[in-house]
C-alpha positions as CSV (number, residue, x, y, z in Angstrom):
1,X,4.2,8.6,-24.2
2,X,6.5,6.3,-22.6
3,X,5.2,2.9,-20.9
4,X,6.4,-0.5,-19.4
5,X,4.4,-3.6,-18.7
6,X,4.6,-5.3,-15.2
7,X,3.9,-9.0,-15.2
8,X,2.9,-11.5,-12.2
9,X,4.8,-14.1,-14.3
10,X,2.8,-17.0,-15.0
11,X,2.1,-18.1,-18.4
12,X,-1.5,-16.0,-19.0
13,X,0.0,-12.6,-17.7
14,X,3.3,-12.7,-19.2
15,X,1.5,-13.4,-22.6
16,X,-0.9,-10.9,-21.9
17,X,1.6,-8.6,-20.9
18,X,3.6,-9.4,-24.7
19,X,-0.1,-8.6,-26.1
20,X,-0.5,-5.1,-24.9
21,X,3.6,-4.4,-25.2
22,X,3.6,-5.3,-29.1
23,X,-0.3,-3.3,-29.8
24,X,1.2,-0.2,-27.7
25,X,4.3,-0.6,-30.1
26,X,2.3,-1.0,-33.0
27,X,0.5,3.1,-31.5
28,X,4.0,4.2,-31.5
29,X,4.6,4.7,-28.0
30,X,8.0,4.1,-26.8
31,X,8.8,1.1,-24.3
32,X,10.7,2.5,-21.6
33,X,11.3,0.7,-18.3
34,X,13.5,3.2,-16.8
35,X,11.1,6.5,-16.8
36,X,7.4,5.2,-17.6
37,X,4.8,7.8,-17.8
38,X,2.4,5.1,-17.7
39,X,3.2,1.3,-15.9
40,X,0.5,-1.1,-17.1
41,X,0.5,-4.0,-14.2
42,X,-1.4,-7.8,-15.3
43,X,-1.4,-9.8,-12.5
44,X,-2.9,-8.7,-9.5
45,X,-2.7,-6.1,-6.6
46,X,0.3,-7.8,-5.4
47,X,1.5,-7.2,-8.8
48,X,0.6,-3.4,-8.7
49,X,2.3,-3.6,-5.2
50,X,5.4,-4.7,-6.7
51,X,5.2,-1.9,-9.6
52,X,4.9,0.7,-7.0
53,X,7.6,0.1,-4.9
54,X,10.1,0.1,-7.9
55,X,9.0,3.4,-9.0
56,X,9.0,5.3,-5.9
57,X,11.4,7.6,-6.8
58,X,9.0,9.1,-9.8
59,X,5.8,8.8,-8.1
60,X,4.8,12.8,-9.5
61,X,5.6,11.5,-13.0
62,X,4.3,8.4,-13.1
63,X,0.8,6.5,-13.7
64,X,-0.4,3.1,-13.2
65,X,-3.4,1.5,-14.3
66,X,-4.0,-2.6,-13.6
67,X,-5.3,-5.9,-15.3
68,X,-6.3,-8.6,-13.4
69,X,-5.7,-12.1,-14.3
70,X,-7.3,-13.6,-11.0
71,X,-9.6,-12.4,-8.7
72,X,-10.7,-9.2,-9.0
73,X,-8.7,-6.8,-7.3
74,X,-8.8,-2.9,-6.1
75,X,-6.0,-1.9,-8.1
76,X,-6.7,-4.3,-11.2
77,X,-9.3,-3.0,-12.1
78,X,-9.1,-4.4,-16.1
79,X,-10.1,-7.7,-17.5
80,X,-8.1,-9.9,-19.8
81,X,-10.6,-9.8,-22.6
82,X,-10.6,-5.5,-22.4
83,X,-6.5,-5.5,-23.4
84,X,-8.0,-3.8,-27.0
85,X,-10.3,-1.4,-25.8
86,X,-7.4,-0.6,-22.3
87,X,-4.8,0.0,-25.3
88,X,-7.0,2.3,-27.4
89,X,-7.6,4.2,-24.5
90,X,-3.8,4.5,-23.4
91,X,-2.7,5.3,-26.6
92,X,-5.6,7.7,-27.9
93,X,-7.5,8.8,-24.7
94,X,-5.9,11.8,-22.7
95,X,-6.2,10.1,-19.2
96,X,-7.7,11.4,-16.0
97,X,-4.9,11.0,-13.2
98,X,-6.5,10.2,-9.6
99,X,-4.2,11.0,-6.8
100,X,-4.4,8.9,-3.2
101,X,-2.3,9.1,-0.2
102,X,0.4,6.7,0.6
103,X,2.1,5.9,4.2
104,X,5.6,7.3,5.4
105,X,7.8,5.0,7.2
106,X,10.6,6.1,9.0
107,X,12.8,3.6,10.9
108,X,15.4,5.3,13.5
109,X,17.9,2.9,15.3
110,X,20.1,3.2,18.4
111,X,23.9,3.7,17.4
112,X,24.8,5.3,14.6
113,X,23.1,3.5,11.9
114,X,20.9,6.1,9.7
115,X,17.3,6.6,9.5
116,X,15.5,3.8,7.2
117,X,12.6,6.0,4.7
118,X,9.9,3.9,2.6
119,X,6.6,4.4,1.5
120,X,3.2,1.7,2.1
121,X,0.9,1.6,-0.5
122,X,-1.1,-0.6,1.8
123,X,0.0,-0.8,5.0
124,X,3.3,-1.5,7.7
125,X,3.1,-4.1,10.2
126,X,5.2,-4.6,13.3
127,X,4.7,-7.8,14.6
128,X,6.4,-9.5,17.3
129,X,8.7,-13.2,16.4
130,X,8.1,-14.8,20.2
131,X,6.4,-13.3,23.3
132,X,4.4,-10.1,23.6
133,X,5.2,-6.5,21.5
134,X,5.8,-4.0,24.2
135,X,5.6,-0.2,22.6
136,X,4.9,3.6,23.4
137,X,2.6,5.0,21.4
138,X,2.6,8.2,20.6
139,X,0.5,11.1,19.0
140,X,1.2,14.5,18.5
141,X,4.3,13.9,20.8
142,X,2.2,12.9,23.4
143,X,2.1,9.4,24.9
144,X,-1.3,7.9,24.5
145,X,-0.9,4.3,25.3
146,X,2.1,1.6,25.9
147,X,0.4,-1.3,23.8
148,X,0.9,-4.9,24.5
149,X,0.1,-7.7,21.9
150,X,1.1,-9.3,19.0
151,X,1.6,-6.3,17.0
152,X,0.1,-3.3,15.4
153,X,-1.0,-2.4,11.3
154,X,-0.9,1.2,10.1
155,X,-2.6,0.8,7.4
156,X,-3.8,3.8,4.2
157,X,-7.3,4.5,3.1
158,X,-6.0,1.7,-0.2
159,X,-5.2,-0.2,2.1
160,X,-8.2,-0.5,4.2
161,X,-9.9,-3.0,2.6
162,X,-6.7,-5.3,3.3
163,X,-5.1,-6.4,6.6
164,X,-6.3,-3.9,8.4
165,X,-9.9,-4.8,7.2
166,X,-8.9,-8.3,8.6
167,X,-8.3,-7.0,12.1
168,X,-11.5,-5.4,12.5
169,X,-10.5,-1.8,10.8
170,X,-12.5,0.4,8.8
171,X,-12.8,0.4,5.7
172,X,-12.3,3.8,4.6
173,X,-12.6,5.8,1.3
174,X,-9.1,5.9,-0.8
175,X,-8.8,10.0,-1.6
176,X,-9.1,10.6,2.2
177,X,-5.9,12.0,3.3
178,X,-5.6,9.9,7.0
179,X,-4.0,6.4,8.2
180,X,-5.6,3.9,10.5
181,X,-4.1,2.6,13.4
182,X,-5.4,-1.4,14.0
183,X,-4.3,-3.6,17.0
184,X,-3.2,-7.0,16.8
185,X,-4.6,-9.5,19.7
186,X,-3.6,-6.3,22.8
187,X,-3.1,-7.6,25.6
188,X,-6.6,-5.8,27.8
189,X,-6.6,-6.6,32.0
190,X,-7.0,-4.8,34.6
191,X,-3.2,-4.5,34.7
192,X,-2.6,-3.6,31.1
193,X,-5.2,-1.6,28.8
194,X,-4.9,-0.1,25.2
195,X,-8.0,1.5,23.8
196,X,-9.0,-1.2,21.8
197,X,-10.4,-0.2,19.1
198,X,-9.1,1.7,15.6
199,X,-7.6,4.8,15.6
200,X,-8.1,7.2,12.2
201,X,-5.5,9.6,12.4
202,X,-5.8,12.9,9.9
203,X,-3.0,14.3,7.8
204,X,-1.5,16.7,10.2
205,X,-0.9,14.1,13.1
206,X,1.8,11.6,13.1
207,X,2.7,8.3,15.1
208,X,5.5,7.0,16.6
209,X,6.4,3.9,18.2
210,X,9.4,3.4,20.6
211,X,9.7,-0.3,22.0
212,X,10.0,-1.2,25.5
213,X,11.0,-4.7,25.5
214,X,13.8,-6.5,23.9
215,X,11.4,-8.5,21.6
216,X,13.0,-8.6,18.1
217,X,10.1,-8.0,15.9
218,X,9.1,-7.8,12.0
219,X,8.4,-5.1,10.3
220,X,6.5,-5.6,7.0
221,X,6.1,-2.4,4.3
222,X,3.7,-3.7,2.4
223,X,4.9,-7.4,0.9
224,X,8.3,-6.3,1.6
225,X,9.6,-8.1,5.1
226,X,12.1,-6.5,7.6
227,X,13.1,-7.7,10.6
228,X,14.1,-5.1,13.2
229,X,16.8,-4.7,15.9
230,X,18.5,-2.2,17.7
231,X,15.1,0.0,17.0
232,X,14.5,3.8,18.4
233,X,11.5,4.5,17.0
234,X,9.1,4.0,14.1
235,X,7.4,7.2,12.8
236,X,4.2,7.0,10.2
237,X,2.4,9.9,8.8
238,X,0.7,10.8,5.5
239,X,3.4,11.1,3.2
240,X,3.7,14.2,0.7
241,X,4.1,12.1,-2.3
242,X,0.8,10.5,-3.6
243,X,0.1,7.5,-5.7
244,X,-1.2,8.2,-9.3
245,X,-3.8,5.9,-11.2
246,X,-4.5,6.1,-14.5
247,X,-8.4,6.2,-15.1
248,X,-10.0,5.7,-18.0
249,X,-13.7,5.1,-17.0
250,X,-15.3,5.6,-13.3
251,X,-14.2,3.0,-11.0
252,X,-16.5,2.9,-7.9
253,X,-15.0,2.2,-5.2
254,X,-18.1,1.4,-3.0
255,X,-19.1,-1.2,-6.1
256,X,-16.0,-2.8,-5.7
257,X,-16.3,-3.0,-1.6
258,X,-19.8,-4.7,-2.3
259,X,-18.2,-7.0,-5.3
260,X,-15.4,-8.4,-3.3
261,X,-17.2,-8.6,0.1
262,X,-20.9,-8.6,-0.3
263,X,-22.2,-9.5,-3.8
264,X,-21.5,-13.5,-5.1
C-alpha cells in the first residue's frame, strides 16, 4: 500500500507525523507522495482541507483518514496517543472506505477567459468587498430570487456543521447526496425580498448565480480565496466525484455533533 503523511506544521504534528511515517516504514509500506492510496492528515480539519485539495485529481483512488492535534474535529477523528493502534490498523486492517459528496464549482467569465472548475469539501462563499451583493438566483434554469446582501454560502452535507452552521443552516447528515444554500445578512423590505431561510437542494438540481451589480466580490472554495471580476455566472451542483475516508471503527456522526456543540 502506498501512503503520505500531511502535517499542520507545528512542532507536535510534524513529530507525530515522522512517528507514524517511520512505524508505517518499519510494516513495509511504501511512502509515496505523488499516488497515495492512503493520506494520513495530523493537524486538524483545515489540515484534511488542505490534503484534499492537492489530491483532487485521484479522488476514486485515494483515502484519507485524520489525527487531530487540537480540538477535535469532524475529519480528525484520531488522537495523538492512538498513532500505534491507527498504524496497525492501516497496515494490517483491510479498511472500510465511506464515500460523501463534495461541491462542484464552476466559474464562467465575460470575454474569452475559460471556465474556472474546483471542488468544496466544505463549502464556496461569494461575499461582497464594499456595498451590497446583487445576484440572480437560479434553479432548475428557472429564476427564483435576485438576492441582496452581503453574500451567499453553498455549503455540503461535511460542511454543514461549518459556516453554513454559523449562518443559521442545517446541519445535515454527510452521505446525503444534496448542497445547502445559506444567506448572508439579505437585504428583506418591502422593496427587496429573498426567501430567507435555507435552501437544501437534491442531487439532480443545480444553482447558478449571475451578478447584477458591478460589486467585485470574493469567492472562497473552501480556505482557498478568489477574488472575482468580469464574472458570468457561478454554477454549484453535487459533483460526480466523491470524497473517500478511511474508517477503521464507527465514527458517529450525531456523537460528534453533540461532542463539539452540545456535550462539555
Amino acid at each position: 500500500m502506498r501512503f503520505t503523511v500531511r502535517s499542520r506544521g507545528d512542532h507536535d504534528s510534524n513529530m507525530i507525523s515522522q512517528r507514524i511515517k517511520n512505524y508505517l516504514l518499519e510494516f513495509s509500506l511504501e511512502f509515496d507522495p505523488e499516488s497515495p492510496d492512503i493520506v494520513i492528515s495530523v493537524g486538524g480539519d483545515g489540515t484534511l482541507l488542505e490534503a484534499f485539495h492537492e489530491y483532487t485529481h485521484r479522488l476514486s483512488e485515494t483515502a484519507f483518514v485524520g489525527v487531530h492535534t487540537g480540538h477535535l474535529g469532524f475529519y480528525a477523528d484520531w488522537q495523538p496517543e492512538e498513532v500505534e493502534k491507527l498504524v496497525i490498523h492501516i497496515a494490517k486492517t483491510p479498511f472500510k472506505v465511506v464515500e460523501y459528496p463534495v461541491l462542484e464549482v464552476i466559474i464562467r467569465h465575460n470575454g474569452e477567459r475559460k471556465s474556472e472548475r474546483f471542488l468544496a469539501l466544505n463549502e464556496c462563499t461569494v461575499k461582497s468587498m464594499e456595498g451590497s451583493l446583487v445576484m440572480d438566483l437560479e434553479i432548475k434554469g428557472d429564476l427564483f430570487e435576485t438576492f441582496r446582501g452581503d453574500g451567499l454560502c453553498i455549503s455540503t452535507p461535511s460542511g454543514s456543521t461549518a459556516y453554513n452552521k454559523a449562518l443559521g443552516g442545517a446541519i445535515l447528515h454527510p452521505s446525503l447526496s444534496t448542497i445547502q444554500i445559506a444567506e448572508m445578512a439579505s437585504i428583506n423590505n418591502r422593496v427587496y425580498r429573498t426567501v430567507g431561510s435555507p435552501l437544501v437542494l437534491p442531487q439532480h438540481h443545480t444553482c447558478l448565480l449571475k451578478p447584477k451589480n458591478n460589486v467585485d466580490f470574493q469567492v472562497t472554495i473552501d480556505h482557498l480565496t478568489l477574488l472575482q471580476q468580469e464574472v458570468k455566472s457561478i454554477q454549484y451542483r453535487v459533483a460526480e466525484e466523491k470524497v473517500r475516508f478511511a474508517r477503521f471503527r464507527p465514527f458517529p456522526f450525531w456523537k460528534r455533533v453533540k461532542e463539539s456543540f452540545i456535550a462539555e
